[in-house]
C-alpha positions as MATLAB code, in Angstrom:
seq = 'XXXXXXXXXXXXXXXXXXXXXXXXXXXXXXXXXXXXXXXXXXXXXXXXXXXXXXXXXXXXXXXXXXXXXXXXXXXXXXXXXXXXXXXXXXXXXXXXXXXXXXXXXXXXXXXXXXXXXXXXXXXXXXXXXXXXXXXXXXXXXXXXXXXXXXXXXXXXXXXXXXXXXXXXXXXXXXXXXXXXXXXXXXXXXXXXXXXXXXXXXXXXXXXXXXXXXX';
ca = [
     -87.582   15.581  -68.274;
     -87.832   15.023  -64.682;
     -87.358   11.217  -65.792;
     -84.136   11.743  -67.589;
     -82.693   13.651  -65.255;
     -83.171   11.185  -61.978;
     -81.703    8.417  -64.425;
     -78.419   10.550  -64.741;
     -78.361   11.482  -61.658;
     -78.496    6.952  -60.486;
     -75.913    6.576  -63.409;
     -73.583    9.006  -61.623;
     -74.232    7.833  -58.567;
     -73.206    4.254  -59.962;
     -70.611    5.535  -61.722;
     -68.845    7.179  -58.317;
     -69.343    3.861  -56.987;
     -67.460    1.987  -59.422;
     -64.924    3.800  -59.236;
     -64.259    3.792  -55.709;
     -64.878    0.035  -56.254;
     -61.369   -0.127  -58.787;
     -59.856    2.819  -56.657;
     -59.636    0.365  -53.656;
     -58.521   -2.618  -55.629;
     -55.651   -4.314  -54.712;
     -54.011   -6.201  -57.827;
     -50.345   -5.797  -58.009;
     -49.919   -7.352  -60.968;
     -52.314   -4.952  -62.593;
     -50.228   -2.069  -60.887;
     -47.220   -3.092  -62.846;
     -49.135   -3.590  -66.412;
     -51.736   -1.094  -66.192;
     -50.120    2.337  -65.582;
     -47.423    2.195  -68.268;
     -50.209    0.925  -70.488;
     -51.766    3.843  -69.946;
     -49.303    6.068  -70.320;
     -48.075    4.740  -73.406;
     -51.252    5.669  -74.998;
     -50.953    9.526  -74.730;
     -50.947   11.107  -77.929;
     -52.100    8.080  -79.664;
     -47.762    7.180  -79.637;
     -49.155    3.209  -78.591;
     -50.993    2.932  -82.019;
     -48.542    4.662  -83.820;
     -46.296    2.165  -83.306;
     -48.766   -0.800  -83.794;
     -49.869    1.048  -87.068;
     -45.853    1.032  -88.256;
     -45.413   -2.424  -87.466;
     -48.597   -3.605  -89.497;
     -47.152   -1.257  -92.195;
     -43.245   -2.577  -92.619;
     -44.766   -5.709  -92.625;
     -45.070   -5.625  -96.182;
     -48.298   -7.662  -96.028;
     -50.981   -5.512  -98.310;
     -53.993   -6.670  -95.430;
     -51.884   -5.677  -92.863;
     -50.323   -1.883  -94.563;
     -54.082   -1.271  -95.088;
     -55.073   -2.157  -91.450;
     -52.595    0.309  -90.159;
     -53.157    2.940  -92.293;
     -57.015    2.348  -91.905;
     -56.152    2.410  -87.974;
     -54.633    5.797  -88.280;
     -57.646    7.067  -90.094;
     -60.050    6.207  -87.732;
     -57.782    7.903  -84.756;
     -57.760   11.225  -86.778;
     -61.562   11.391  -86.729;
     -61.932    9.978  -83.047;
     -59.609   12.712  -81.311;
     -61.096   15.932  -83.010;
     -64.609   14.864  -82.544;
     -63.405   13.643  -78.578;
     -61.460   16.748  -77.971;
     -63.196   19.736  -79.686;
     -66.886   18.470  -80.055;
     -67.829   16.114  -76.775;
     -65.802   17.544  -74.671;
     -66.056   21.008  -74.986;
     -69.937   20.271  -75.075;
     -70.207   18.321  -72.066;
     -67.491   19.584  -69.015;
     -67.349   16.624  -66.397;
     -64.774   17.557  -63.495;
     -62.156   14.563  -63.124;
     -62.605   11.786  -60.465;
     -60.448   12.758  -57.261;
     -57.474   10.641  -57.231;
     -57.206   10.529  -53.405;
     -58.513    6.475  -53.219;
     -55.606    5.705  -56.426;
     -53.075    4.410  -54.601;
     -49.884    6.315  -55.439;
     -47.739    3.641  -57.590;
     -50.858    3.615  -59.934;
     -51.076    7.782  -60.446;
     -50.706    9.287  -63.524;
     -50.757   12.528  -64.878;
     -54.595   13.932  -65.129;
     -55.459   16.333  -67.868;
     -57.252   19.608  -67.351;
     -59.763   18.940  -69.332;
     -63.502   17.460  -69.621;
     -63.831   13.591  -68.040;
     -66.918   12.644  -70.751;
     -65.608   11.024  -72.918;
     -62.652    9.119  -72.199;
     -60.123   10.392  -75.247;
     -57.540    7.604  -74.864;
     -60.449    5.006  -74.776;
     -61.903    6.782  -77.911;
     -58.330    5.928  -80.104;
     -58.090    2.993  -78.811;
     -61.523    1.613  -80.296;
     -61.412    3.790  -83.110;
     -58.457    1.916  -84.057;
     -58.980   -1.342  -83.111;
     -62.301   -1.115  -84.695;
     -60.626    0.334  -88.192;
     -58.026   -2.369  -88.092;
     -59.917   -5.517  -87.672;
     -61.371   -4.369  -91.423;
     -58.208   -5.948  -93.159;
     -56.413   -7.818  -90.484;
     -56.301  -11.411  -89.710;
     -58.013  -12.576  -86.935;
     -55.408  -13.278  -85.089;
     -54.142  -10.043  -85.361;
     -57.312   -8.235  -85.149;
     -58.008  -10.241  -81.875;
     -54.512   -8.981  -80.547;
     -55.197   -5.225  -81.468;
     -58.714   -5.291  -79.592;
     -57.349   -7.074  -76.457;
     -54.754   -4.332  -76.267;
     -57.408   -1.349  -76.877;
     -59.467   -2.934  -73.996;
     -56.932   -2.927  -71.680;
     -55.705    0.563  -72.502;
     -59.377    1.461  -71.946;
     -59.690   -0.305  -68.579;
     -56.813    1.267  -67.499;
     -57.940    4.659  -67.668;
     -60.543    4.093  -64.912;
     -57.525    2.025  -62.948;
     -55.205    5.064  -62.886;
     -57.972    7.680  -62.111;
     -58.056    9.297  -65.017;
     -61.521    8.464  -66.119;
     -64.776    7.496  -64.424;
     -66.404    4.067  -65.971;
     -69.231    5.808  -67.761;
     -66.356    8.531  -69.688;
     -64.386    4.776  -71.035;
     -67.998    3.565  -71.804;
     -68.769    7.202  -73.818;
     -65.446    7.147  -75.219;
     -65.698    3.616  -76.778;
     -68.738    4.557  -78.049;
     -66.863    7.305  -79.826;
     -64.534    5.473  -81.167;
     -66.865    2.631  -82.592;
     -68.075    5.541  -84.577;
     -64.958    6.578  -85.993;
     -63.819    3.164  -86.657;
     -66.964    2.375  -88.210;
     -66.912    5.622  -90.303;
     -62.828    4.866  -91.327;
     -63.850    1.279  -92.735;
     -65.791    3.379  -95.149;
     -63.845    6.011  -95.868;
     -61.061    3.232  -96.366;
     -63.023    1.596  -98.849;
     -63.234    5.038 -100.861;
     -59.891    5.614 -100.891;
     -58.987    2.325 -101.946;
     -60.845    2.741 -105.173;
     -59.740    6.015 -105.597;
     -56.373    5.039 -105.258;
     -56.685    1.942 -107.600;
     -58.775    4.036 -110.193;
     -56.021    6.359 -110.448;
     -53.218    3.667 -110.573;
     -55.206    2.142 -114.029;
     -53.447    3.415 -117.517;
     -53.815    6.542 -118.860;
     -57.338    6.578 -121.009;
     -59.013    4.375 -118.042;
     -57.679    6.890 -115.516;
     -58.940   10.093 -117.413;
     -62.012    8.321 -117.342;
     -62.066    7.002 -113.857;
     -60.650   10.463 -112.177;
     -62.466   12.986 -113.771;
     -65.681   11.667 -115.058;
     -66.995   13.428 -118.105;
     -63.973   14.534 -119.374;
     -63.168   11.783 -121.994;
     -66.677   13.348 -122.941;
     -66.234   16.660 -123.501;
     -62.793   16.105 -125.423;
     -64.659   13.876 -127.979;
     -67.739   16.735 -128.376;
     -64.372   19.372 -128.886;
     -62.655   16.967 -131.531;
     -65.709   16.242 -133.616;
     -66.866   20.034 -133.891;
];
């Protein structure tokens, strides 16, 4: 126990570190990319456009990608929000280092995990399922740098974006499947009539025949 608990206490010492290392930065082109990245990303709005894009594209890879994208952010902000946050209550890094141009808004609540690093995977993650490589390579460039950014405006410590895309890997990984589900479902249901009455509701097809022969 005593183990465990001088290893946290290096990684937040590291962490701190790090931080003041990016807090001190001086990258002006970052400072012009970075902070409306960032912001763009509250409330998921940044992958709610990407997802409608992929989606009027009227490219069946690409509908599913975004609509597989959107899944995965629906599981990654509960379980962020209500579950590792609320279980784990990190104060936020002090902002005094972040130069001013760079500040953002700072939410009131827990630092572990990083929430907007959590979509971000969770989506690019999801999305690379379907897309073209191209695309998919795209998608995860962008949910890095939305990631990075968090520690860059002061939001987020390096070890929350680290938690956070571990969250989201999760829920990416756990949309893929759940994707895959609904895609049969969805196709099962889509089949003419007597396949569908099988395919839906197993066993019933059954129990008509046992009613009809009695």
């Amino acid at each position: 126990m005593i183990g465990w608990m001088m290893l946290l206490e290096r990684f937040d010492a590291w962490d701190k570190r790090a931080f003041d290392r990016v807090a001190r930065s001086d990258l002006p082109v970052l400072d012009a990319l970075l902070p409306h990245l960032s912001s763009a990303a509250d409330n998921s709005v940044l992958w709610g456009l990407v997802a409608g894009v992929l989606m009027m594209t009227g490219r069946p890879r690409l509908q599913r990608a975004g609509v597989r994208g959107l899944l995965a952010i629906s599981l990654a902000s509960p379980l962020t929000s209500m579950v590792v946050k609320q279980a784990i209550r990190r104060p936020r890094p002090l902002t005094d280092l972040i130069p001013v141009i760079r500040r953002r808004r700072v939410p009131a609540s827990s630092s572990l995990p990083s929430g907007h690093s959590a979509s971000a995977v969770a989506f690019a993650v999801a999305v690379a399922r379907d897309a073209p490589l191209p695309v998919a390579t795209s998608v995860t460039l962008l949910a890095a740098a939305v990631a990075a950014s968090r520690v860059y405006v002061g939001a987020h410590y390096p070890g929350d974006v680290l938690a956070g895309v571990a969250v989201g890997a999760a829920a990416g990984w756990s949309a893929r499947g759940c994707g895959r589900w609904l895609r049969r479902t969805l196709a099962a249901c889509a089949a003419p009539q007597e396949v569908r009455r099988d395919r839906c509701w197993p066993g019933r097809s059954g129990s008509s025949a046992v009613i009809a022969g009695s």
